[in-house]
DOVEX-260590 format. One record per residue (C-alpha): residue number from 1; x, y, z; chain; residue in one letter. Coordinates in nm, 3 decimals. Layout:
// residues N
PT  pos        x        y        z  unit  code
PT  NUM        X        Y        Z     A     a
...
//
This chain:
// residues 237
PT  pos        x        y        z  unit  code
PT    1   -6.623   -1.668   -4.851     A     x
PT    2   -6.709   -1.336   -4.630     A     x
PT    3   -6.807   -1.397   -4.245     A     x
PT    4   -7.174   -1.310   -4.175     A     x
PT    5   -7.235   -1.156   -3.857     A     x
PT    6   -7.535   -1.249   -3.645     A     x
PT    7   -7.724   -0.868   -3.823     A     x
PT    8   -7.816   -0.972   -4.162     A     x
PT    9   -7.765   -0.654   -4.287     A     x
PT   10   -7.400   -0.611   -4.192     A     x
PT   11   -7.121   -0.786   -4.383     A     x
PT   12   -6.753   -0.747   -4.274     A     x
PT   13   -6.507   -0.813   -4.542     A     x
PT   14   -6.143   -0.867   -4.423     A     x
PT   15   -5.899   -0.558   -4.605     A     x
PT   16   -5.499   -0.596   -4.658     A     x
PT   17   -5.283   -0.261   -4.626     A     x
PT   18   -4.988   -0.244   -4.763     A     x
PT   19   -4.738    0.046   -4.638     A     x
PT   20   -4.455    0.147   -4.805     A     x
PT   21   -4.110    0.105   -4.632     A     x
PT   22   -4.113    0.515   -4.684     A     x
PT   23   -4.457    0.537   -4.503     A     x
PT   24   -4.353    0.345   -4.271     A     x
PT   25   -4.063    0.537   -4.115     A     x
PT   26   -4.216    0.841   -4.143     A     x
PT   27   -4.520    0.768   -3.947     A     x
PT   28   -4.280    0.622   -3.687     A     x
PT   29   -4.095    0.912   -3.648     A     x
PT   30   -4.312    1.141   -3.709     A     x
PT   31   -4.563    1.254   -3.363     A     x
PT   32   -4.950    1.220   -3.542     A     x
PT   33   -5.149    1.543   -3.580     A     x
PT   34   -5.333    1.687   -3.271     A     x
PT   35   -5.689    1.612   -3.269     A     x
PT   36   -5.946    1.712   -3.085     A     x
PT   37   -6.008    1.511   -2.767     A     x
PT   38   -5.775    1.380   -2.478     A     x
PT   39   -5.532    1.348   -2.670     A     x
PT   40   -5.160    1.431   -2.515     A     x
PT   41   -5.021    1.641   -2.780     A     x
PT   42   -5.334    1.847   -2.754     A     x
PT   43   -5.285    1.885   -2.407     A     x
PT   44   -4.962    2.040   -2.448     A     x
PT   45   -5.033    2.305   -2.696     A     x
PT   46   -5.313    2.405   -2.484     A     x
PT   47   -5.061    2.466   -2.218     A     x
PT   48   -4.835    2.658   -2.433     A     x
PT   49   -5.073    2.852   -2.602     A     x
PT   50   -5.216    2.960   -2.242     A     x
PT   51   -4.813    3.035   -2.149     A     x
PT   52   -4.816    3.210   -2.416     A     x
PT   53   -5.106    3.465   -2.330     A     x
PT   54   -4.985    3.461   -2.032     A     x
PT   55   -4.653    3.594   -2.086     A     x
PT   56   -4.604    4.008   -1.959     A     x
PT   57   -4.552    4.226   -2.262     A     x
PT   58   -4.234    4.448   -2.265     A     x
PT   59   -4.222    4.727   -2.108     A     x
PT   60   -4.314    4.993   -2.392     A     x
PT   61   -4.073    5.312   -2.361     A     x
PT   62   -4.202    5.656   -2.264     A     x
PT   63   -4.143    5.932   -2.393     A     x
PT   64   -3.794    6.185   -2.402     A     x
PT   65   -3.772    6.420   -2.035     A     x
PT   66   -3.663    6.654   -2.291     A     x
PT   67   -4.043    6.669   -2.494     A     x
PT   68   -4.188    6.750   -2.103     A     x
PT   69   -3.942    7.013   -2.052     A     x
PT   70   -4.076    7.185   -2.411     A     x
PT   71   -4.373    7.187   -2.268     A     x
PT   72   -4.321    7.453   -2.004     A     x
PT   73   -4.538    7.277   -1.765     A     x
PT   74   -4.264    7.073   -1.584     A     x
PT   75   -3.884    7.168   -1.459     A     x
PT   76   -3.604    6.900   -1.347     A     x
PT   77   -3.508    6.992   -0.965     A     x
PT   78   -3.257    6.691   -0.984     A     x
PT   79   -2.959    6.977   -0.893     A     x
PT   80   -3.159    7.044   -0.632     A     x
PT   81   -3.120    6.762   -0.426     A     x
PT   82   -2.815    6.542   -0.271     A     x
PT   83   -2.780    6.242   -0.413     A     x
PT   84   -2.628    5.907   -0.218     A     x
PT   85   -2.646    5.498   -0.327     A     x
PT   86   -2.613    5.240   -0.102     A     x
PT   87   -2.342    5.107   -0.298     A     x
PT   88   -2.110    5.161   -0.642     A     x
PT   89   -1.842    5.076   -0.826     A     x
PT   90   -1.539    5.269   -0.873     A     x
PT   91   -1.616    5.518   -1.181     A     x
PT   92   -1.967    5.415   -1.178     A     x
PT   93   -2.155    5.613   -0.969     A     x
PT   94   -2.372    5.924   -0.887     A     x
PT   95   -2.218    6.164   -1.157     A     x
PT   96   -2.284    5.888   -1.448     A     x
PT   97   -2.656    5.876   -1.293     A     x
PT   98   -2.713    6.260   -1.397     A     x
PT   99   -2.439    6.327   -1.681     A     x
PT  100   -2.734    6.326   -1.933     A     x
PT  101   -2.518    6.061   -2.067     A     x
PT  102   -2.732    5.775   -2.195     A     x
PT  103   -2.406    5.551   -2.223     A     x
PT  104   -2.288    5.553   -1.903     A     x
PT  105   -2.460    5.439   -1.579     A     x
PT  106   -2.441    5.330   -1.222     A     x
PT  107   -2.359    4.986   -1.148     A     x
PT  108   -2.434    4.913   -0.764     A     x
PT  109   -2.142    4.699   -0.593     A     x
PT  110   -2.316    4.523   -0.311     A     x
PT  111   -2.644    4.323   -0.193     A     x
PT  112   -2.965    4.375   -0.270     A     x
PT  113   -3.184    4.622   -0.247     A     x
PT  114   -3.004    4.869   -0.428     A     x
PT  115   -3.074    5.253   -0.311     A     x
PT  116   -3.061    5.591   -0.467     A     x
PT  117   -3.132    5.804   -0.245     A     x
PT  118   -3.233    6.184   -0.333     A     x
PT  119   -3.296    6.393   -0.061     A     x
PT  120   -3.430    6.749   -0.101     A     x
PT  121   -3.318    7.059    0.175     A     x
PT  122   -3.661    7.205    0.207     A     x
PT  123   -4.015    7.027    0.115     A     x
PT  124   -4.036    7.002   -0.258     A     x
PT  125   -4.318    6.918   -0.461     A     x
PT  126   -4.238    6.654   -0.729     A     x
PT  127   -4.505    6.528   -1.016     A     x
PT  128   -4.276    6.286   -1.228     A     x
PT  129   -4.006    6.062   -1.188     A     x
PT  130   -3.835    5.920   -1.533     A     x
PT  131   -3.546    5.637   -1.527     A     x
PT  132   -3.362    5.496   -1.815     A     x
PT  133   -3.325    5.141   -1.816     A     x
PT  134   -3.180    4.955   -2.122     A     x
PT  135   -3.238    4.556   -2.096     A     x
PT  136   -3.045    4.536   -2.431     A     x
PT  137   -2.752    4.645   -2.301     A     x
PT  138   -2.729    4.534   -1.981     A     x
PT  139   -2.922    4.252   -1.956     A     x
PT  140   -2.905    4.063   -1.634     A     x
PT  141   -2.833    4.372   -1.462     A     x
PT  142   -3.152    4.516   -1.575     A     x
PT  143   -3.403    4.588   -1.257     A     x
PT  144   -3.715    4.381   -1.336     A     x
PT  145   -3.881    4.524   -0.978     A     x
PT  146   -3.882    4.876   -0.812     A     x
PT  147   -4.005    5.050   -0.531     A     x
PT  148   -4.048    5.421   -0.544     A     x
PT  149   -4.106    5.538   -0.162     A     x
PT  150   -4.101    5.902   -0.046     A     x
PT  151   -4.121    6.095    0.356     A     x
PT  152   -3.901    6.319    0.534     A     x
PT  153   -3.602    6.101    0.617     A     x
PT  154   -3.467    5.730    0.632     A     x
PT  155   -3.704    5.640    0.936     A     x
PT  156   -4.069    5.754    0.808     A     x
PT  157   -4.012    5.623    0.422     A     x
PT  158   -4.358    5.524    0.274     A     x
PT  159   -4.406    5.341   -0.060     A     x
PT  160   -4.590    5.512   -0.301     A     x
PT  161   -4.495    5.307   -0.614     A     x
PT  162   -4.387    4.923   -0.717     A     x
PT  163   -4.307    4.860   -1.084     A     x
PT  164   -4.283    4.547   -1.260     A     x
PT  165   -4.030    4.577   -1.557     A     x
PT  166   -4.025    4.359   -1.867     A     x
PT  167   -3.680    4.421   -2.026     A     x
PT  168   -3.758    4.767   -2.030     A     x
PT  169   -3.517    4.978   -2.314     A     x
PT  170   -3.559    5.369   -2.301     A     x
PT  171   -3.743    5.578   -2.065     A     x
PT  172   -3.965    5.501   -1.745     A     x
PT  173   -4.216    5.741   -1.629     A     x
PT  174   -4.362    5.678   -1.312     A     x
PT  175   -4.610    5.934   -1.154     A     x
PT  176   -4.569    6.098   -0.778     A     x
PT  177   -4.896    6.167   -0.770     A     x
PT  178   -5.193    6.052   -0.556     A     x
PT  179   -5.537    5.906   -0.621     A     x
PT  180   -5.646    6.265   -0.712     A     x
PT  181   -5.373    6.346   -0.965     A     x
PT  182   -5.253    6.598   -0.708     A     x
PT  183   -4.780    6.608   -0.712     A     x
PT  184   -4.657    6.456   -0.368     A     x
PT  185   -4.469    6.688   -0.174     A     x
PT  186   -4.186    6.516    0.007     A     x
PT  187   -3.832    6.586    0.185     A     x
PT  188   -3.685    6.230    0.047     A     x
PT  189   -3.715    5.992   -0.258     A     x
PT  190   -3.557    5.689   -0.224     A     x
PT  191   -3.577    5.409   -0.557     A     x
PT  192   -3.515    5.080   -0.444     A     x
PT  193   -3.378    4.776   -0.714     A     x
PT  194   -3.582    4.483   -0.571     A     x
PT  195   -3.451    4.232   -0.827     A     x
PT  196   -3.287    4.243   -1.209     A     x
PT  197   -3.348    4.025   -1.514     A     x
PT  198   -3.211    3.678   -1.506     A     x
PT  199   -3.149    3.705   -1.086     A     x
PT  200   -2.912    3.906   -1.167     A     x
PT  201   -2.709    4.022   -0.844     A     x
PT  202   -2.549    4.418   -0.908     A     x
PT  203   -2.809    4.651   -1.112     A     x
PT  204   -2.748    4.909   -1.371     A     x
PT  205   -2.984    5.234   -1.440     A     x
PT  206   -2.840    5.530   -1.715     A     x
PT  207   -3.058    5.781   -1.617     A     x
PT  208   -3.273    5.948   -1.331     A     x
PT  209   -3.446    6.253   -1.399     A     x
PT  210   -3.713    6.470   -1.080     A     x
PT  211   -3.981    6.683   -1.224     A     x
PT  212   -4.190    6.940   -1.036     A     x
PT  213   -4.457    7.094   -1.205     A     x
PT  214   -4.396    7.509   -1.304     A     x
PT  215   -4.635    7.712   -1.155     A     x
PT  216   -4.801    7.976   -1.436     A     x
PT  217   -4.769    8.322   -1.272     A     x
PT  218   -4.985    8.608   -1.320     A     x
PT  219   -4.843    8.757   -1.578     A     x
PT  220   -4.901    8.473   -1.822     A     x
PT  221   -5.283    8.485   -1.693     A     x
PT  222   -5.351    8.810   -1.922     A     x
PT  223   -5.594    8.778   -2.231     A     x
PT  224   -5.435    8.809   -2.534     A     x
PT  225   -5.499    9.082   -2.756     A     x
PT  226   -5.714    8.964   -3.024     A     x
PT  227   -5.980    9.216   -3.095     A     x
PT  228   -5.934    9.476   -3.366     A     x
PT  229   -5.917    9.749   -3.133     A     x
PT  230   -5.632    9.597   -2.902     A     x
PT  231   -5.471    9.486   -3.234     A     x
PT  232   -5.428    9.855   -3.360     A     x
PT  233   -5.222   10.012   -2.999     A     x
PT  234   -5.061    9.646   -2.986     A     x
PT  235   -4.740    9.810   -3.066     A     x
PT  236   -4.532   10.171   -2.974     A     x
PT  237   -4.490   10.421   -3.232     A     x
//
């Protein structure tokens, strides 16, 4: 006979389950569906998920020096200047840095920072500064932070710029320019490697390129000659 409870208007009839021996291991080895709640599994995918947003994208690349040069509005004064590193290894050095090679590249050979150093005879003004990093080839040795500081010599060097890289593969554009858009004029550039990918210890960069912006001279200020009057004397007979 069924148990009564003290409600009338309840009954509780005891149930048998049966599980198969299938069921059976695979609940047990199986974790149970997150539900909502307190639950821990649903405490740990809201973590991820939150890791997840959290995570920096990669650094997208910029565009080729080369497509600014088309433009006629910049000009790379990298000749212009001498050119030390606070460290290298053998074969590996300033000449790989501006060969225009993207294959080769300067590997520093000492402790960190890591300095170029690019030092100009006379003030120059300089707009753009573009480095080519390339995390898939040389991973650890990748910079992941750099400090971009300019001023007349060694003693009076002023950051201007700190980048955070996220394995970064092509070109870096950072801008020498101030709060009003206006190019910094400066006797020194120094780029310091403040740390790499993975902690790594020595750093590689492919490429450095210096841009200055070109000045349009008078000349190029005339009107062109678009009326039908200028168009009929626009050439010599």
């Amino acid at each position: 006979m069924p148990r009564l409870c003290s409600s009338p208007s309840l009954l509780f009839i005891p149930l048998v389950v049966r599980f198969s021996p299938f069921q059976v291991s695979r609940w047990a080895f199986s974790p149970p569906p997150p539900t909502s709640g307190c639950s821990g599994f649903n405490g740990i995918d809201n973590v991820s998920n939150k890791l997840r947003m959290t995570t920096p994208n990669k650094t997208p690349p910029g565009a080729d020096p080369k497509q600014l040069e088309r433009t006629a509005t910049v000009r790379e004064i990298g000749s212009q200047a001498v050119w030390s590193l606070s460290s290298c290894k053998p074969g590996f050095g300033v000449d790989q840095l501006r060969d225009d090679n993207l294959e080769t590249y300067w590997q520093s050979d000492g402790s960190q920072p890591h300095l170029v150093n690019i030092q100009f005879r006379r003030k120059t003004t300089v707009k753009t500064l573009c480095i080519y990093a390339d995390y898939k080839s040389d991973e650890s040795y990748t910079p992941s932070k750099i400090s971009v500081r300019v001023g007349n010599n060694f003693h009076n060097l002023q950051e201007i710029r700190q980048l955070e890289l996220v394995e970064p593969s092509g070109w870096i554009h950072v801008p020498l320019t101030d709060n009003h858009k206006k190019p910094t004029r400066t006797f020194m550039i120094q780029i310091a490697v403040l740390a790499n990918h993975q902690n790594g210890r020595d750093t590689h960069m492919r490429q450095i390129k210096i841009y200055t912006p070109v000045e349009e001279s008078s000349i190029g200020k005339f009107p062109r000659c678009t009326t039908i009057d200028f168009m009929m004397y626009r050439s010599i007979r």
